[in-house]
Residue frames as qw, qx, qy, qz and C-alpha x, y, z in Angstrom:
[[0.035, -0.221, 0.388, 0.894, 24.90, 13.82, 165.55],
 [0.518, 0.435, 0.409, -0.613, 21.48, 14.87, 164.27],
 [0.567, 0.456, 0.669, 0.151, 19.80, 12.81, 161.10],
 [0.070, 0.492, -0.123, -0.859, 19.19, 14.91, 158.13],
 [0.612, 0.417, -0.366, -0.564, 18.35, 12.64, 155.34],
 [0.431, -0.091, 0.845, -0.303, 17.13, 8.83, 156.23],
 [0.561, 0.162, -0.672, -0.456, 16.30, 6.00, 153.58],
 [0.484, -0.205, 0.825, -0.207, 14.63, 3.23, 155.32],
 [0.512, 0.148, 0.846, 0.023, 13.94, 0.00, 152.60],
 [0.461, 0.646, 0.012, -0.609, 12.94, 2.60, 149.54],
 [0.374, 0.020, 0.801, 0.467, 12.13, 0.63, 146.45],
 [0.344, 0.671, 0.027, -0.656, 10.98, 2.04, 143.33],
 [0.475, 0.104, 0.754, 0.441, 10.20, 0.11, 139.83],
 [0.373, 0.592, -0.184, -0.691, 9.19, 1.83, 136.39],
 [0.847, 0.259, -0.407, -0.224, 7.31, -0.96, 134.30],
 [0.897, -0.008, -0.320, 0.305, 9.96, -4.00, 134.85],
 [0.323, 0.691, -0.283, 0.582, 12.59, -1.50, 135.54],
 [0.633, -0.561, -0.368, 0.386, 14.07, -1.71, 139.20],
 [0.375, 0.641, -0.232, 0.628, 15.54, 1.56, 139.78],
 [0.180, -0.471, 0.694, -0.513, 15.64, 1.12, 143.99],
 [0.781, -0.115, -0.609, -0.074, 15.63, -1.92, 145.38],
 [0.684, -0.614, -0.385, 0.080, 15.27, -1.93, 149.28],
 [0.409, 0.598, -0.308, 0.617, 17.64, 1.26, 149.65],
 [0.631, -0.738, -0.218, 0.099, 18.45, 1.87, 153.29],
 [0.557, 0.196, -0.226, 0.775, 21.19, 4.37, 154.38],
 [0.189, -0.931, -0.274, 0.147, 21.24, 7.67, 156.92],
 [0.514, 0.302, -0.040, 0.802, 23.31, 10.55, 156.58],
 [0.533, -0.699, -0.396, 0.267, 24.39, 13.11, 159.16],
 [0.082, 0.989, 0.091, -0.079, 25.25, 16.96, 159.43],
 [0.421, -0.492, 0.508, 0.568, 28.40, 17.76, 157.57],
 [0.205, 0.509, -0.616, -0.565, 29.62, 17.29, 154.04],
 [0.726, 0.127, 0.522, -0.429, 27.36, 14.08, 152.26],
 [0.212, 0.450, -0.619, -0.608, 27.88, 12.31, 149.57],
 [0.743, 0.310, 0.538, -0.249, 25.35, 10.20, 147.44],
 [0.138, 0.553, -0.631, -0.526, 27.66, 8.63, 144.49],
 [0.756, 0.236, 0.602, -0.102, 26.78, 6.43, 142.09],
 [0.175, -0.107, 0.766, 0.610, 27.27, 5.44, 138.15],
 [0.385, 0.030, -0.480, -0.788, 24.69, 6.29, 135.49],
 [0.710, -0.196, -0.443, -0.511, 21.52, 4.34, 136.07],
 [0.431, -0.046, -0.858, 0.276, 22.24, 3.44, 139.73],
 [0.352, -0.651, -0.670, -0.066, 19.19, 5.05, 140.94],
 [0.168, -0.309, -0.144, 0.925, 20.63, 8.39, 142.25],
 [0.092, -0.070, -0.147, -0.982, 17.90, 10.96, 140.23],
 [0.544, -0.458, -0.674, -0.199, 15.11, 8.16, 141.06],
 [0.574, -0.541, -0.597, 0.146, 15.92, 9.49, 144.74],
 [0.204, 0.063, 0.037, -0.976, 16.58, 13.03, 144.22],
 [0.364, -0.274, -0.533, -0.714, 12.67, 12.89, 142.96],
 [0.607, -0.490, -0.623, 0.063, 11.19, 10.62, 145.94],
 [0.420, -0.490, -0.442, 0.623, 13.36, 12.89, 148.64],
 [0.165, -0.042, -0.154, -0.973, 12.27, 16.66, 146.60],
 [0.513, 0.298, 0.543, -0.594, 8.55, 15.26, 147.21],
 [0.390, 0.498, -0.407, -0.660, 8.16, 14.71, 143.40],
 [0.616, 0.266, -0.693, -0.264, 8.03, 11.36, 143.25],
 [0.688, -0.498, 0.284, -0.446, 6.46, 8.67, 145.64],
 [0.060, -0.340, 0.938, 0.010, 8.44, 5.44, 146.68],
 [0.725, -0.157, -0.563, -0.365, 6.67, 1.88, 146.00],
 [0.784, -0.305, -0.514, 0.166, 7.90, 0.83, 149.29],
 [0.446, -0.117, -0.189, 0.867, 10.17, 2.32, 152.29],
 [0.136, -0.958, -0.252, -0.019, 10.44, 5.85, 153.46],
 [0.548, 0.343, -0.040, 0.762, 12.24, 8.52, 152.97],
 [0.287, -0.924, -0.244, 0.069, 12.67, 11.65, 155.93],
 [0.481, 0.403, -0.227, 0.745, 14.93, 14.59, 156.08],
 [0.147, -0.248, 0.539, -0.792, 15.30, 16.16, 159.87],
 [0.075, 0.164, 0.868, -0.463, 12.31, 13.32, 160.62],
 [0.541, 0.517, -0.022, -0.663, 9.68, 15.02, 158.22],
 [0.512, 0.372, 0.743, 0.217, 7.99, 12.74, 155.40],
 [0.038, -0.242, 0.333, 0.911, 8.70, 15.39, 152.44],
 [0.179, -0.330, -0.714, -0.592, 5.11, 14.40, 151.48],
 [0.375, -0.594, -0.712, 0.033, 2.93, 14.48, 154.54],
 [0.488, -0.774, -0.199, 0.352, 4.96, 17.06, 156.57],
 [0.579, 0.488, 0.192, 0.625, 6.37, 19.27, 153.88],
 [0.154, -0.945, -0.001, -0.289, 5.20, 22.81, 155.68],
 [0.658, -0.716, 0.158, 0.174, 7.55, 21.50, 158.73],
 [0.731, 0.039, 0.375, 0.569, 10.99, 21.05, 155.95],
 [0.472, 0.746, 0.404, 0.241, 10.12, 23.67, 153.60],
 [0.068, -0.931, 0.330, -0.138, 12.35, 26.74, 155.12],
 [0.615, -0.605, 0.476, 0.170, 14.83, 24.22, 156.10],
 [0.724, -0.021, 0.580, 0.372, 15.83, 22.51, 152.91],
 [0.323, 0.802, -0.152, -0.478, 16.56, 24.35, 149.98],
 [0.759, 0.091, 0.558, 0.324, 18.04, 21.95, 146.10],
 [0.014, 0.651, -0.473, -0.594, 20.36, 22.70, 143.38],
 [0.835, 0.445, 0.317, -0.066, 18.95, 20.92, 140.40],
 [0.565, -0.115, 0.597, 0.558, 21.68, 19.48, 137.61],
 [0.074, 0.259, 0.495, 0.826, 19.72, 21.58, 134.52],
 [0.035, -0.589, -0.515, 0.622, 17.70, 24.30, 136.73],
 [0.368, 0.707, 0.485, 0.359, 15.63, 26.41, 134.37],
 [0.181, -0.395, 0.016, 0.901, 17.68, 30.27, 134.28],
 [0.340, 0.878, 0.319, -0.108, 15.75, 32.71, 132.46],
 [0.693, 0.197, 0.293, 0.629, 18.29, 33.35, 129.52],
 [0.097, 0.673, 0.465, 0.567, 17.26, 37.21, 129.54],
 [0.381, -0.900, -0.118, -0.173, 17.37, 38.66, 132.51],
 [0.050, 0.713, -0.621, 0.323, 20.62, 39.77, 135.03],
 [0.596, -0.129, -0.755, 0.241, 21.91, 37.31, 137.18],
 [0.150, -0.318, 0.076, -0.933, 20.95, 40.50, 139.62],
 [0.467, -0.200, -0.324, -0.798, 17.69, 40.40, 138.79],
 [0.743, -0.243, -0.509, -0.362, 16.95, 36.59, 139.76],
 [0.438, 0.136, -0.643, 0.614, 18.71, 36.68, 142.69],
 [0.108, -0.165, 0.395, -0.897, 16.77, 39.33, 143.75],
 [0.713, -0.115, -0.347, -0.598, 13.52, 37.58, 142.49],
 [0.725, -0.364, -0.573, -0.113, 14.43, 34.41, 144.89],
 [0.082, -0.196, -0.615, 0.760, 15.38, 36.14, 148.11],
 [0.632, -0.101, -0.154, -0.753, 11.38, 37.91, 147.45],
 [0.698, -0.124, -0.614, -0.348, 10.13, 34.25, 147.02],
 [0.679, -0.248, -0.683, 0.104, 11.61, 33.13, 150.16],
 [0.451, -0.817, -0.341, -0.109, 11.22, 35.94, 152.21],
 [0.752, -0.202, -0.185, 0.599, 15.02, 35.96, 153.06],
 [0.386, -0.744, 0.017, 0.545, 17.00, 39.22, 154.34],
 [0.005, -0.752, 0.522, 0.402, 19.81, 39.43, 151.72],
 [0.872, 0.473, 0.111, 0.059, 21.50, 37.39, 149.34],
 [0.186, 0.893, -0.409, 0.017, 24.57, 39.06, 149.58],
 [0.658, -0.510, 0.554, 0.002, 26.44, 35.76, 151.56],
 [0.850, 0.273, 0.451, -0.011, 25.26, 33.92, 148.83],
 [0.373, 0.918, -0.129, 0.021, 26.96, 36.04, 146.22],
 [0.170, -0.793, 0.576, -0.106, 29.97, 36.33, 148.29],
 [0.679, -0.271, 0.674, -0.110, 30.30, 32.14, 148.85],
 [0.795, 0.471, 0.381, 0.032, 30.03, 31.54, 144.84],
 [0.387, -0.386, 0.306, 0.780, 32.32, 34.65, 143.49],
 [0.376, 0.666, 0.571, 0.298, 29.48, 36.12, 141.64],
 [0.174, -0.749, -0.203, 0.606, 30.37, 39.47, 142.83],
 [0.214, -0.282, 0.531, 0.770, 31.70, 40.16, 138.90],
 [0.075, -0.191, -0.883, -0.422, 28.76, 38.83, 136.93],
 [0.231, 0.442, 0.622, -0.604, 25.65, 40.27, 139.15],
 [0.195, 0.602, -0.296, -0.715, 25.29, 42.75, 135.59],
 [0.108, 0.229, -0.875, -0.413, 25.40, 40.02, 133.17],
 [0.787, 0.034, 0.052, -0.614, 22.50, 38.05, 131.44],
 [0.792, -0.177, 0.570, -0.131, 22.43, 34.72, 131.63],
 [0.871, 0.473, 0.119, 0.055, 22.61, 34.01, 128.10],
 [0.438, 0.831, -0.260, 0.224, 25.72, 35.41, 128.36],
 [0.465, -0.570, 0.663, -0.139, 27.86, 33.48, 131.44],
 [0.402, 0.360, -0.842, -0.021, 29.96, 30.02, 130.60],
 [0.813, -0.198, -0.498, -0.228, 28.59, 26.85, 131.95],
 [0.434, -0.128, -0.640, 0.621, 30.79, 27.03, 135.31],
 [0.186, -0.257, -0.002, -0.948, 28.66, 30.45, 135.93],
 [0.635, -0.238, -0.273, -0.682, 25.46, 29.37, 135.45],
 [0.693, -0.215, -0.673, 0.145, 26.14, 26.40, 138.15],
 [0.253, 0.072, -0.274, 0.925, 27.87, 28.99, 140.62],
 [0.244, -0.161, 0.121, -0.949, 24.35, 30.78, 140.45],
 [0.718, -0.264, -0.524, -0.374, 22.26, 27.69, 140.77],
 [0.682, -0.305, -0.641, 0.180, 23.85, 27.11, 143.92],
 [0.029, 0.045, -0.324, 0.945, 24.05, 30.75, 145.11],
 [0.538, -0.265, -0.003, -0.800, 19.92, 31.20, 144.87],
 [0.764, -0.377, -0.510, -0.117, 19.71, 27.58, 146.80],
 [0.542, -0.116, -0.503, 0.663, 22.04, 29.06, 149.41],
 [0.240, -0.285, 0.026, -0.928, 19.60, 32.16, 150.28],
 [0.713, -0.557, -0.004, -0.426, 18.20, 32.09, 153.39],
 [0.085, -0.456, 0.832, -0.306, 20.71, 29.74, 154.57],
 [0.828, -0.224, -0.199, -0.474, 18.80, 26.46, 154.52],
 [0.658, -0.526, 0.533, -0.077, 19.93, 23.97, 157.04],
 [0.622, 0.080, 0.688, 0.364, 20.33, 21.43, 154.16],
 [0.361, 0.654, -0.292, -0.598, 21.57, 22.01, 150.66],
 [0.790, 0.191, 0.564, 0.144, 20.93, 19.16, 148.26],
 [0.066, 0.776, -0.280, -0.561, 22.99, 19.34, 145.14],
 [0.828, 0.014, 0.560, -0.023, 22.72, 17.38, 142.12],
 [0.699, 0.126, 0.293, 0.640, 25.94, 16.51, 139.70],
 [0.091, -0.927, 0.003, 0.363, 27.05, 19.86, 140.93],
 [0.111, -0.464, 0.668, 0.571, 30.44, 18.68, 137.99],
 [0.636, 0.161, 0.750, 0.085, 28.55, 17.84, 135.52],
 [0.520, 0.657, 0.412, 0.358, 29.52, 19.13, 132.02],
 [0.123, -0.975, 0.180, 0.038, 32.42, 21.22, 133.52],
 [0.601, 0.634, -0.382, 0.302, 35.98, 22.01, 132.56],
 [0.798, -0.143, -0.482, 0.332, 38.73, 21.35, 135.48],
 [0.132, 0.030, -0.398, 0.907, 39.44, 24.25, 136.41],
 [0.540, -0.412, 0.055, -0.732, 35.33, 25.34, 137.13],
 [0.752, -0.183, -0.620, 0.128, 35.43, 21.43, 138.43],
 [0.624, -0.120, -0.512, 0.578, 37.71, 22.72, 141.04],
 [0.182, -0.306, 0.144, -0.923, 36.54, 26.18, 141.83],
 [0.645, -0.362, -0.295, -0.605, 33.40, 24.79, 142.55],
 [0.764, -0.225, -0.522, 0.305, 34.79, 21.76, 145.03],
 [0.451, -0.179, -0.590, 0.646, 36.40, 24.51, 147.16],
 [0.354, -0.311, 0.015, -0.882, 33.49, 26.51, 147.50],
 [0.797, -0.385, -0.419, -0.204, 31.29, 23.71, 148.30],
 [0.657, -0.010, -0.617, 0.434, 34.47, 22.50, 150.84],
 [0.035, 0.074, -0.316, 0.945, 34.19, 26.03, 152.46],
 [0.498, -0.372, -0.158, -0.767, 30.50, 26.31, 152.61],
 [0.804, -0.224, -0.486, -0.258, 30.58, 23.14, 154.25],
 [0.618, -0.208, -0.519, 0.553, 32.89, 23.74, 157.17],
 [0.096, 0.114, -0.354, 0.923, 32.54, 27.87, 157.62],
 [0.554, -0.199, 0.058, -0.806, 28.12, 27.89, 157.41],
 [0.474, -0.034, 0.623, -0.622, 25.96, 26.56, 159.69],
 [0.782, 0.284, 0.112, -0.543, 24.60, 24.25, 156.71],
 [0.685, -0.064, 0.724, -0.043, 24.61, 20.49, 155.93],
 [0.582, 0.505, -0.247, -0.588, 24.78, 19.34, 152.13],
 [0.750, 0.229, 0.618, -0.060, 23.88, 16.30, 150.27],
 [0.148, 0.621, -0.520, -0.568, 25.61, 16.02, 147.04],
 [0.870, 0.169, 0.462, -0.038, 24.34, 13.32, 144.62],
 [0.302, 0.731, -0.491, -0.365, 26.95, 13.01, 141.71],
 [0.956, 0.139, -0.032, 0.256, 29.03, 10.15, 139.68],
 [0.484, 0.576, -0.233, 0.616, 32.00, 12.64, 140.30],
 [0.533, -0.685, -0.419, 0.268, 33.29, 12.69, 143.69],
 [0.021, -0.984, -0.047, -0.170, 35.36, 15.46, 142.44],
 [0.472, 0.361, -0.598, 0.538, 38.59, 16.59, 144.87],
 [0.372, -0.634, 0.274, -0.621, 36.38, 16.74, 147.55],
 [0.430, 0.042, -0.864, 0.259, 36.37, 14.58, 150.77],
 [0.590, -0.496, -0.159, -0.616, 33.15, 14.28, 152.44],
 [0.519, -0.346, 0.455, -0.636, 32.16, 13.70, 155.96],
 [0.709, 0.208, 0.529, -0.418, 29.45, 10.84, 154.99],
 [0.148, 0.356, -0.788, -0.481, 29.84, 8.67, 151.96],
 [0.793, 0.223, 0.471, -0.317, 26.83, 6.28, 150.07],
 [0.061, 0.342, -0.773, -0.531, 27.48, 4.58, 147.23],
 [0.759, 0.221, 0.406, -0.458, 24.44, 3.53, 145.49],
 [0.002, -0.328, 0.883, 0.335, 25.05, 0.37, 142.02],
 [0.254, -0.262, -0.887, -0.283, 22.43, -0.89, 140.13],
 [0.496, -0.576, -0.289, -0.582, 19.39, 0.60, 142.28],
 [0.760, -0.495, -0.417, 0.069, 20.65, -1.06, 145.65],
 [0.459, -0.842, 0.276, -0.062, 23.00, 0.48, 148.92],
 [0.868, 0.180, -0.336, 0.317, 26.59, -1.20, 147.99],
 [0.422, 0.021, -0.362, 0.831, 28.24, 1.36, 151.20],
 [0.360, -0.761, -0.254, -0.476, 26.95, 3.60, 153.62],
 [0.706, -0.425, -0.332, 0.459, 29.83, 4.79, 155.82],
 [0.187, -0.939, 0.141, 0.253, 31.67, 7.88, 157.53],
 [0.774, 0.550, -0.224, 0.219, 34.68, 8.22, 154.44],
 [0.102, 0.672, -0.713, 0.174, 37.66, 8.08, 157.31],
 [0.721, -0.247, 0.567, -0.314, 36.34, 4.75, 157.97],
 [0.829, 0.525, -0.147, -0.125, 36.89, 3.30, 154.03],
 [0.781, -0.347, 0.369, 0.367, 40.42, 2.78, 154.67],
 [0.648, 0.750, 0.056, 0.120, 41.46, 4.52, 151.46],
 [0.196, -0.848, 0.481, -0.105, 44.79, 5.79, 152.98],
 [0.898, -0.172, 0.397, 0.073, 45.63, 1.75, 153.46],
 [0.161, 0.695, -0.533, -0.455, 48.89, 1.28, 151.62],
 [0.858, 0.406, -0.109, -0.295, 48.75, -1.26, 148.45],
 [0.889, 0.325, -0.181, 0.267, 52.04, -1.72, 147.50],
 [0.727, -0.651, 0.133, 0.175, 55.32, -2.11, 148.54],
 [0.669, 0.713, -0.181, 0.110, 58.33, -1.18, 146.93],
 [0.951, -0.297, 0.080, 0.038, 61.46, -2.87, 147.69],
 [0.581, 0.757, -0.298, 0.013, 64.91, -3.05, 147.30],
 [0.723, -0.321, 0.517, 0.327, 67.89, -6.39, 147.76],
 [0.505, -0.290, 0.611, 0.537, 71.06, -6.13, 146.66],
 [0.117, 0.338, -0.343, -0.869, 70.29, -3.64, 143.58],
 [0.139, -0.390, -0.779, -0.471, 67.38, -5.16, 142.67],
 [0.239, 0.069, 0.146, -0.957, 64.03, -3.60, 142.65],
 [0.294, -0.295, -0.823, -0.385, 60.70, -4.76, 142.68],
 [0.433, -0.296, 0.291, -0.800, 57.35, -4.30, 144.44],
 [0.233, -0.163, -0.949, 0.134, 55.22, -6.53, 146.61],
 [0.318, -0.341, -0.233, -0.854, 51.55, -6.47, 147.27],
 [0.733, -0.603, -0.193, -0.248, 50.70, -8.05, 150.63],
 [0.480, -0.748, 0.273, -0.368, 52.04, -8.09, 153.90],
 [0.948, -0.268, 0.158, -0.063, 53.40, -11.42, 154.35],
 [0.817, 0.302, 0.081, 0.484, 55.68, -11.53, 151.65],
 [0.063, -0.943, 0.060, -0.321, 57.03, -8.60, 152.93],
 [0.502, -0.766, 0.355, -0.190, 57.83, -9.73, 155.55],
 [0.763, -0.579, 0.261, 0.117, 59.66, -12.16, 154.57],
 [0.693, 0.583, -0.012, 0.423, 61.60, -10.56, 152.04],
 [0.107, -0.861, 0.377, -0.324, 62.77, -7.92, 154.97],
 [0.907, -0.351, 0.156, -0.170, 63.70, -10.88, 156.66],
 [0.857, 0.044, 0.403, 0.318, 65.86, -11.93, 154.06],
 [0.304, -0.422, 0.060, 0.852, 67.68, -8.35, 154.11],
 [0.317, 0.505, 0.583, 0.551, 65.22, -6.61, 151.71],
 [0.018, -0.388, -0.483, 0.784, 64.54, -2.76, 152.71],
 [0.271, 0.819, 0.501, -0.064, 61.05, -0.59, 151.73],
 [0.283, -0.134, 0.042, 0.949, 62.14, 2.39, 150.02],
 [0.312, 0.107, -0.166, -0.929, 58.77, 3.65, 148.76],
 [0.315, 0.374, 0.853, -0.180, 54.67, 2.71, 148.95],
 [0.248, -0.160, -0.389, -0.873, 51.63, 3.37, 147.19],
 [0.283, 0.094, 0.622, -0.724, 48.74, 3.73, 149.05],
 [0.179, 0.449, 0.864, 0.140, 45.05, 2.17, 148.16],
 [0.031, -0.043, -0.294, -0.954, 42.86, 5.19, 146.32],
 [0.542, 0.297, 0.297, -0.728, 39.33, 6.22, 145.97],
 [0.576, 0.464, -0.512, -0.437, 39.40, 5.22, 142.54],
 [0.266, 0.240, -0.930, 0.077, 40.88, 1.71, 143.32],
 [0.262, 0.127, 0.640, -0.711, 37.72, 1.46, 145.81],
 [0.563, 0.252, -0.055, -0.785, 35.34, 2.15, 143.53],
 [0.605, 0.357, -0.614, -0.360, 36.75, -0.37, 140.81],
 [0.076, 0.116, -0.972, 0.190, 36.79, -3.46, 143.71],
 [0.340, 0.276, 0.578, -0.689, 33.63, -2.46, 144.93],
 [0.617, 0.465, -0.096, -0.628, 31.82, -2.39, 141.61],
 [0.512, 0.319, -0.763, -0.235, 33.51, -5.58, 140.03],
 [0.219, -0.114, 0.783, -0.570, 32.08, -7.32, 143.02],
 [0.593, 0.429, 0.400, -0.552, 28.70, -6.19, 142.29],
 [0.650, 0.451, -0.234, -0.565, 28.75, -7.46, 139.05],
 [0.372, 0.285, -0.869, -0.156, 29.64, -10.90, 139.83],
 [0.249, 0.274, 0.742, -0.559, 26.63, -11.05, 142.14],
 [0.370, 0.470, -0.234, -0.767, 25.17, -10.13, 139.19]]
């Protein structure tokens, strides 16, 4: 499966500040996810991989291109949804649509339209659409032209649940019916269930795997039940030898994302 977006050893400090320490991670065509917690270096490397910002160390490539040296050879292929993208508050949503299929040269726009559910709102000025909207169209004018990769950053952020979820099964669909790869940096993995999973903590790589390899499905607990009593049990052994000793399962609870997160992170902070 072809690279798309390759960290090798990227560190990056501001004054004392570490905000990457020796990041290393690759990610490969499909659904992507780059998750982290406030200040764990996730917008430090949107900036370095948009060209905007050079690393102190390491490299960063996306399809094998240095987004600094070899930008011409990326530039039609990648295309980013910025977390607070600047909308002209005044014009149609129409209008700018039509203004960035012009910029990039593309055919149409119409897919894009169609793959967000702007088809109601085309009429409407910005100043006038609800904060799920105005995301909806930040990631319809990065989806014109089709770019092989769509980077998207905290695509839920400062949304209600229900645009939360509209928005997860658009992305889910864009990401299995078009021909295009996306990189999603957030603290909110959302309801979705990516392909590729990073998890970045404190500035450093704490995971960098394919998410049916996490084991999240693994069941936790055990619920039990001898001679009318009830009760649960949380490892394997003692199981076993409570079934032994005529106890039967009647009901589990499986290990979560969420439950992931919170081992993983209380980890890192006793390395800490």
């Amino acid at each position: 499966m072809e690279s798309i977006l390759t960290a090798k050893n990227v560190s990056k400090k501001f004054g004392k500040t570490v905000a990457l320490d020796n990041v290393s991670f690759q990610m490969t065509e499909g659904l992507n996810m780059l998750l982290g917690p406030n200040g764990s270096g996730k917008t430090t490397f949107l900036r370095i991989a948009c060209g905007l910002l050079r690393p102190d160390e390491g490299k960063v490539s996306i399809f094998g291109h240095d987004p600094f040296k070899e930008y011409s050879e990326i530039k039609d292929k990648v295309s980013f949804a910025l977390q607070k993208p600047h909308l002209p508050q005044n014009i149609t949503v129409k209008d700018f649509l039509e203004g960035v299929k012009t910029e990039k040269n593309a055919r149409s726009y119409n897919s894009a339209v169609k793959a967000f559910g702007l088809e109601d709102i085309l009429d409407k000025k910005f100043k006038n659409l609800s904060g799920g909207f105005k995301k909806r169209v930040s990631l319809a004018q990065a989806f014109i032209g089709k770019p092989d990769l769509l980077v998207v950053d905290e695509p839920f952020a400062n949304l209600d649940i229900e645009a939360k979820l509209r928005i997860s099964d658009m992305i889910n669909k864009l990401s299995k019916r078009e021909n295009t790869s996306l990189v999603m940096i957030t603290h909110d993995l959302g309801s979705l269930k990516p392909d590729h999973l990073t998890i970045l903590y404190a500035g450093k790589t704490i995971l960098s795997d394919y998410y049916d390899e996490l084991g999240f499905d693994e069941i936790k607990s055990f619920y039990v039940k001898k001679d009318d009593e009830k009760y649960v049990i949380n490892n394997r052994e003692s199981l076993h030898k409570n079934v032994k000793k005529g106890a039967k399962i009647i009901d589990v609870e499986k290990r979560g994302f969420e439950d992931y997160l919170k081992e993983k992170f209380e980890k890192e902070e006793i390395k800490r």
